[in-house]
C-alpha positions as CSV (number, residue, x, y, z in Angstrom):
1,X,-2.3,71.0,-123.5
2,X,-3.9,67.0,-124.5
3,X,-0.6,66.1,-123.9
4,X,-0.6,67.4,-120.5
5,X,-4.3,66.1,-119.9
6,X,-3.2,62.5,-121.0
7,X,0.3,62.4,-118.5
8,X,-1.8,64.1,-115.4
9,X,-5.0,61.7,-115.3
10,X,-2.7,58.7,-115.0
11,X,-1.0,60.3,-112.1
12,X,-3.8,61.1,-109.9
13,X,-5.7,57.7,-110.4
14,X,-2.4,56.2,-109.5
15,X,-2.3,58.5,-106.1
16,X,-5.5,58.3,-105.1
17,X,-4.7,54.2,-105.4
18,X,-2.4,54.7,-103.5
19,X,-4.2,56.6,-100.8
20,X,-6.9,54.2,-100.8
21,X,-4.2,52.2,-99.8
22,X,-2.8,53.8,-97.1
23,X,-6.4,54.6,-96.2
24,X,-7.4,50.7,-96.2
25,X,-4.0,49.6,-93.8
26,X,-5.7,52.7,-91.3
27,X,-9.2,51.1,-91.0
28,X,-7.5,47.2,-91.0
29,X,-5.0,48.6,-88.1
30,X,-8.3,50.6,-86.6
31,X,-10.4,47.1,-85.9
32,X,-7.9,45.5,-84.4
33,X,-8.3,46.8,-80.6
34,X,-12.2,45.9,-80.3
35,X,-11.2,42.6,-81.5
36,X,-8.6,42.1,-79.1
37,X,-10.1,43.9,-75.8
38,X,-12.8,40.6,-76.0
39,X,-9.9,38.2,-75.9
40,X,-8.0,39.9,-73.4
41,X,-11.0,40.8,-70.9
42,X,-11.9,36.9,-71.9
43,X,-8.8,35.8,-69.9
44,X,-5.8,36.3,-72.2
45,X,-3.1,38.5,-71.2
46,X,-2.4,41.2,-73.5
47,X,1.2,40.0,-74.6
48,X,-0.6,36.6,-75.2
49,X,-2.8,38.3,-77.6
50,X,0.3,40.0,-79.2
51,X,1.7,37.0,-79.8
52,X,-1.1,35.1,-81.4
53,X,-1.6,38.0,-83.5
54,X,2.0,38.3,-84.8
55,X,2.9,34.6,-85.2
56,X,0.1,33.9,-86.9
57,X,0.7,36.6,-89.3
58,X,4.4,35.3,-89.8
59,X,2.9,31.9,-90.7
60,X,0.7,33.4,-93.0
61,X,3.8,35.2,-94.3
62,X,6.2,32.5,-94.5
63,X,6.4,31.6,-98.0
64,X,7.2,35.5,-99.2
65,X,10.0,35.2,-96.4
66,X,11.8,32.1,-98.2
67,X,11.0,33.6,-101.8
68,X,12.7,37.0,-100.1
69,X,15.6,34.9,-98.3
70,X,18.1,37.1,-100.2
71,X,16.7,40.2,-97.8
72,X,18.9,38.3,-94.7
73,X,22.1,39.1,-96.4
74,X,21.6,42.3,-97.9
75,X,19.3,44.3,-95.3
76,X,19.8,42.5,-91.7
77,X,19.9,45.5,-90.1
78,X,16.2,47.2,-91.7
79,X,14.9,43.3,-90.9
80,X,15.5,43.5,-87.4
81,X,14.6,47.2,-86.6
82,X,11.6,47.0,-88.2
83,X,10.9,43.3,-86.5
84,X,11.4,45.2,-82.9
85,X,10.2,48.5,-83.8
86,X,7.6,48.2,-86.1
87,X,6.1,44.6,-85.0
88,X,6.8,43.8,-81.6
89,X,6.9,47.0,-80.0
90,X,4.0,49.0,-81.4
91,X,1.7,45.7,-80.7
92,X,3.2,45.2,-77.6
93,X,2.9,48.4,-76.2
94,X,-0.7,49.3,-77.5
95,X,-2.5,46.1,-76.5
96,X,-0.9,46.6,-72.8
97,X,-2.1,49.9,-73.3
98,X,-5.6,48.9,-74.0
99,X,-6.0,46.6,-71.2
100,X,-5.8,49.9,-68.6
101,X,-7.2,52.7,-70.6
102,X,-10.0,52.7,-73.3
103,X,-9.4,51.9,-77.1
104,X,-9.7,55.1,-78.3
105,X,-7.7,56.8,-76.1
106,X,-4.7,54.2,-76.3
107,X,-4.9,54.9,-79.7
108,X,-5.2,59.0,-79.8
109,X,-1.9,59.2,-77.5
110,X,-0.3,56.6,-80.2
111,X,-1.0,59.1,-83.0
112,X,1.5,61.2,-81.6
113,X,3.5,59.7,-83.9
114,X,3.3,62.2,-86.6
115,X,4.5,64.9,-84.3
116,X,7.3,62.9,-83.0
117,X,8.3,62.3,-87.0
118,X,8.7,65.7,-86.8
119,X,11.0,65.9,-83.9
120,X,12.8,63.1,-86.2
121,X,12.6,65.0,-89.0
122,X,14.2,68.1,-87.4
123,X,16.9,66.8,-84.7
124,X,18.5,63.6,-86.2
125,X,18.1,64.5,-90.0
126,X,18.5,68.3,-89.0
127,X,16.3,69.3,-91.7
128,X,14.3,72.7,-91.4
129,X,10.6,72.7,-90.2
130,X,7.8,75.2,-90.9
131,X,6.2,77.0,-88.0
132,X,3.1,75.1,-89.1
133,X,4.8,72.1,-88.3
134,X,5.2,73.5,-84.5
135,X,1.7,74.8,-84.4
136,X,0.9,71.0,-85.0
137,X,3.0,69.6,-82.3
138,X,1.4,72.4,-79.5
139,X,-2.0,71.2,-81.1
140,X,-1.7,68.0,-80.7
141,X,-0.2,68.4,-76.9
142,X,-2.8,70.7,-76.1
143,X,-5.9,68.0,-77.6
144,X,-4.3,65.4,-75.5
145,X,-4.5,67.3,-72.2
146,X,-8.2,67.4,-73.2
147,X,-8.2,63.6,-73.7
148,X,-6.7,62.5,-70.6
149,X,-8.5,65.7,-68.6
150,X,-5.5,66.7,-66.9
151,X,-7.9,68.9,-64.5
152,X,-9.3,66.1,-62.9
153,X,-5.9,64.6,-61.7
154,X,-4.9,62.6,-65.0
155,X,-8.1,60.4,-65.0
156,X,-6.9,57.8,-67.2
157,X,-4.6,55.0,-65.6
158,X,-0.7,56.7,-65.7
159,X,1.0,53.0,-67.1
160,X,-1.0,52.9,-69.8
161,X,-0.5,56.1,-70.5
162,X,3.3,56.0,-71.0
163,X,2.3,52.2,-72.5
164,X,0.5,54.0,-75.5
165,X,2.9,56.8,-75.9
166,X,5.4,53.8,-76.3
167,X,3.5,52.4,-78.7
168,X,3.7,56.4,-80.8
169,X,7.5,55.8,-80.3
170,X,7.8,52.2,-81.9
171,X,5.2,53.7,-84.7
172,X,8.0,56.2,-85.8
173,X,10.0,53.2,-86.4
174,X,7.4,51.9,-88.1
175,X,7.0,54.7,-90.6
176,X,11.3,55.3,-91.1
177,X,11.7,52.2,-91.4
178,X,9.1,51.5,-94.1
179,X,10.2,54.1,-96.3
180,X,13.9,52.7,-96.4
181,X,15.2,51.9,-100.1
182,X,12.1,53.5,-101.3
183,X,14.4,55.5,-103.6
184,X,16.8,53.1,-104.4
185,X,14.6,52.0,-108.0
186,X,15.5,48.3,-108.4
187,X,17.7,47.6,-105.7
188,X,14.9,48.6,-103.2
189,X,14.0,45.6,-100.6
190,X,10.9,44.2,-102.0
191,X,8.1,45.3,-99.0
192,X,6.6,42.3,-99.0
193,X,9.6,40.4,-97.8
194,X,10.4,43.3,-95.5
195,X,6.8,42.2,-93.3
196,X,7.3,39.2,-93.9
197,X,10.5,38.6,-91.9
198,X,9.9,41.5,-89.4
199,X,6.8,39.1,-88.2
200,X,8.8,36.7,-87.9
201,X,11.7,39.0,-86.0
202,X,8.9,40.1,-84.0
203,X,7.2,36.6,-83.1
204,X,10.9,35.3,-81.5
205,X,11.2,38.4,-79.9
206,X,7.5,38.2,-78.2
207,X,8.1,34.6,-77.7
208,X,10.5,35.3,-75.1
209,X,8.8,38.3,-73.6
210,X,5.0,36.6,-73.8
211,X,6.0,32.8,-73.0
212,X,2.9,31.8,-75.1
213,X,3.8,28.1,-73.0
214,X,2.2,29.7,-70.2
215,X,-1.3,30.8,-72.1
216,X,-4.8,29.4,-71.2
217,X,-5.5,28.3,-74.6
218,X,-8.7,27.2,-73.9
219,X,-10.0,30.7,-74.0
220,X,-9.8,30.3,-78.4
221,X,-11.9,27.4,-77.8
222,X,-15.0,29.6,-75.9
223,X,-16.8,32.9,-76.8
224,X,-15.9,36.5,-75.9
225,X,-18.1,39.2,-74.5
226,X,-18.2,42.5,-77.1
227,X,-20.1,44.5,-74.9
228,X,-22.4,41.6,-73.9
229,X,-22.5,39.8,-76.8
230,X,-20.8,36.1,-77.0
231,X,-18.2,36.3,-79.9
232,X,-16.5,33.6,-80.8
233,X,-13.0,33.8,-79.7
234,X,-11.2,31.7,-82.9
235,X,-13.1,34.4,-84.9
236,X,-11.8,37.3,-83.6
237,X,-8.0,36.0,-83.5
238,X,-9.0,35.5,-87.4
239,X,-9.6,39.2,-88.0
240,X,-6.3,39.6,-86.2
241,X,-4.4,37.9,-87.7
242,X,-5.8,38.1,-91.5
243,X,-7.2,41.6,-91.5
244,X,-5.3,43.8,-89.2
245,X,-2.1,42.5,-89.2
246,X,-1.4,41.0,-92.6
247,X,-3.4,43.2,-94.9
248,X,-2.8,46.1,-92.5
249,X,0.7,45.8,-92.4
250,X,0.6,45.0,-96.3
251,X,-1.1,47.9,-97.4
252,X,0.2,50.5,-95.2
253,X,4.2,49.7,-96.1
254,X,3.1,49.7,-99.5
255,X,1.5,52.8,-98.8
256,X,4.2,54.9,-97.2
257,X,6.7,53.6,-100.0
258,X,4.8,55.5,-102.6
259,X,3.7,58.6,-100.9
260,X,6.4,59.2,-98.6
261,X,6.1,58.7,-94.4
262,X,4.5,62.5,-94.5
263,X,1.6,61.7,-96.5
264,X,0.8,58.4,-95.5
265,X,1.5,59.5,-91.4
266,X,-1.6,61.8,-92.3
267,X,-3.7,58.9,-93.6
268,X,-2.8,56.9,-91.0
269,X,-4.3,59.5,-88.5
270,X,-7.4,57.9,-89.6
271,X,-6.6,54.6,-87.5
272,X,-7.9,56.6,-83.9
273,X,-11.1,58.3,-85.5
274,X,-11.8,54.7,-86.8
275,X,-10.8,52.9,-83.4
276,X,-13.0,54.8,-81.7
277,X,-16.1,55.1,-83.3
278,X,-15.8,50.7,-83.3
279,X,-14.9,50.8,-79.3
280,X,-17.7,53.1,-79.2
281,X,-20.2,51.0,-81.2
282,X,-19.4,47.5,-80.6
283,X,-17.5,47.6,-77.1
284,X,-19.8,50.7,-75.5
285,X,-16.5,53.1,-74.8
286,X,-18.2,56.1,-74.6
287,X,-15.7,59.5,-74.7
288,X,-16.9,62.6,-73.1
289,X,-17.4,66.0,-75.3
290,X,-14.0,67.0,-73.9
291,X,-12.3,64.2,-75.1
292,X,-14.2,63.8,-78.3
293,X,-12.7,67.7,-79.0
294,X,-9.4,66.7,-77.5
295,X,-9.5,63.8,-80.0
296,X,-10.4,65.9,-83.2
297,X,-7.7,68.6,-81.8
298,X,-5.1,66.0,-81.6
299,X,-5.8,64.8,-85.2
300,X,-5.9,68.1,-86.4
301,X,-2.4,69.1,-84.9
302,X,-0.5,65.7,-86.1
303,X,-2.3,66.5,-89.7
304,X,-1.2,70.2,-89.8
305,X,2.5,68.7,-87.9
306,X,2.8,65.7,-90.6
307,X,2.2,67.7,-93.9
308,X,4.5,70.3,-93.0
309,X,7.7,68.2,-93.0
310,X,10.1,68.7,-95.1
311,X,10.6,66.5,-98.2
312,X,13.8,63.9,-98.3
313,X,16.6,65.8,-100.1
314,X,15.1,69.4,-99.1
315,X,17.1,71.9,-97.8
316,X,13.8,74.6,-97.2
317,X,10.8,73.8,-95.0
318,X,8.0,72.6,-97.4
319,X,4.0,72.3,-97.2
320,X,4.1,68.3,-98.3
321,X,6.9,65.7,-98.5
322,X,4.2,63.3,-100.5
323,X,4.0,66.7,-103.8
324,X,7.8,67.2,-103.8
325,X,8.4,63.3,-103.9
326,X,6.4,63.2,-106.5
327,X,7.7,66.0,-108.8
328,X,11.8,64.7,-108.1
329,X,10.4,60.8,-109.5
330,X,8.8,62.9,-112.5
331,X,12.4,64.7,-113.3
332,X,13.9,61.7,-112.7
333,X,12.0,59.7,-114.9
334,X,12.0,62.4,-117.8
């Protein structure tokens, strides 16, 4: 029994490090729309922003891309998806998204994502879901009818709609792509090099779709209105760059290597109640009861949708990918 004390108090400090991780890459990805909605209503255009935000990230990445130069030989491929995917087009598509529809709600549609994993999950994988995992997906339909009040003739701008539930698409990349080589022990791509050159990947892809050449950049040089408040505009790119892309991106890839896409998707629900409550404080987007339920409904159905995936190598629906990871590295291992 001390034996058993000793070997499981490890453990759980270990996974709830871990979840703080994937908890701290949700709140760093969370901040990032109020700090771009100032730039863009400032004069920016939204792929502008997108651009600043990812090269500046790959030039605050460059040195782990030359120590990880290796990665271009043996993983081109996972370099490249996840430079398109998991870079360009999640940023691209959510701050278009945000320039026609409110923060929180480009960001409630994105976290479809855990359902669509799902779909992933049980079409190209063709592994077995739990009917829990469908009462998630109706759910989470059902809350965003409520968030875009389909009865009052789809309120909500229809482009930025389909903009945001881009965005949910490229996030699916995001987390498939994060978790490959996760159980390949040492030959595993380091995750660190992996962000690093998908930045990069993804700043030459936006360069051609953005054509920074043709951005006002005196706009960095002035202030930005959050909710009437002059901001300077350098400091918000900062947090963009630094805080919700860099240690976002670090933490949450990190994050979904050592709990498994299922159990960090969950976490990363987090991202739209944290969105929210900033657009609603600091940029005054104020969400009726409908769509706060809607909201809470949606979260509710991608949790129940998420945790009800089946674990990699599982041929029987499960409750949690994250538990049965878990127990195969503890066989393995013994």
């Amino acid at each position: 029994m001390p034996v058993h004390t000793t070997d499981s108090a490890p453990g759980s400090r270990g996974r709830g490090a871990n979840l703080g991780l994937a908890l701290a890459s949700a709140v760093a990805f969370g901040g990032s729309g109020v700090a771009a909605k100032p730039l863009i209503e400032a004069g920016l255009d939204p792929l502008h922003v997108v651009w600043l935000r990812v090269a500046g990230a790959a030039l605050v990445m460059l040195p782990l891309a030359v120590r990880h130069r290796d990665l271009l030989r043996r993983r081109p491929g996972l370099l490249a998806g996840f430079g398109v995917l998991a870079v360009a087009g999640v940023q691209a598509c959510y701050f278009a998204a945000i320039s026609r529809i409110p923060v929180g709600v480009a960001l409630l549609v994105e976290y479809l994502a855990p359902a669509l994993v799902l779909g992933w999950v049980r079409f190209v994988q063709r592994r077995p879901v739990t009917r829990a995992a469908a009462l998630g997906v109706v759910l989470a339909v059902g809350g965003l009818a409520c968030v875009v009040e389909v009865w009052s003739g789809l309120r909500f701008d229809a482009v930025g709609l389909l903009l945001a539930l881009g965005a949910a698409c490229c996030q699916v990349g995001y987390f498939v792509l994060s978790d490959q080589g996760s159980d390949a022990g040492d030959d595993a791509p380091d995750p660190l090099g992996v962000i690093a050159y998908g930045l990069l990947v993804g700043a030459a892809v936006l360069t051609v779709v953005a054509r920074p050449w043709s951005m006002d950049w005196s706009v960095l040089g002035r202030t930005a209105p959050m909710d009437g408040t002059p901001v300077a505009a350098a400091l918000l790119l900062a947090w963009i760059v630094l805080i919700a892309t860099v240690l976002a991106y670090v933490t949450g890839v990190v994050a979904v290597r050592r709990l498994s896409p299922q159990v960090a998707g969950v976490v990363a629900c987090l991202e739209a109640v944290v969105a929210t409550v900033l657009a609603w404080v600091l940029l005054g987007e104020h969400l009726s009861a409908p769509q706060i339920a809607g909201g809470a409904v949606v979260l509710a159905g991608a949790f129940i949708a998420q945790s009800s995936t089946p674990a990699k190598g599982s041929a029987e629906p499960v409750a949690s990918g994250g538990e049965e990871r878990e127990l195969s590295r503890r066989g393995t291992a013994a």
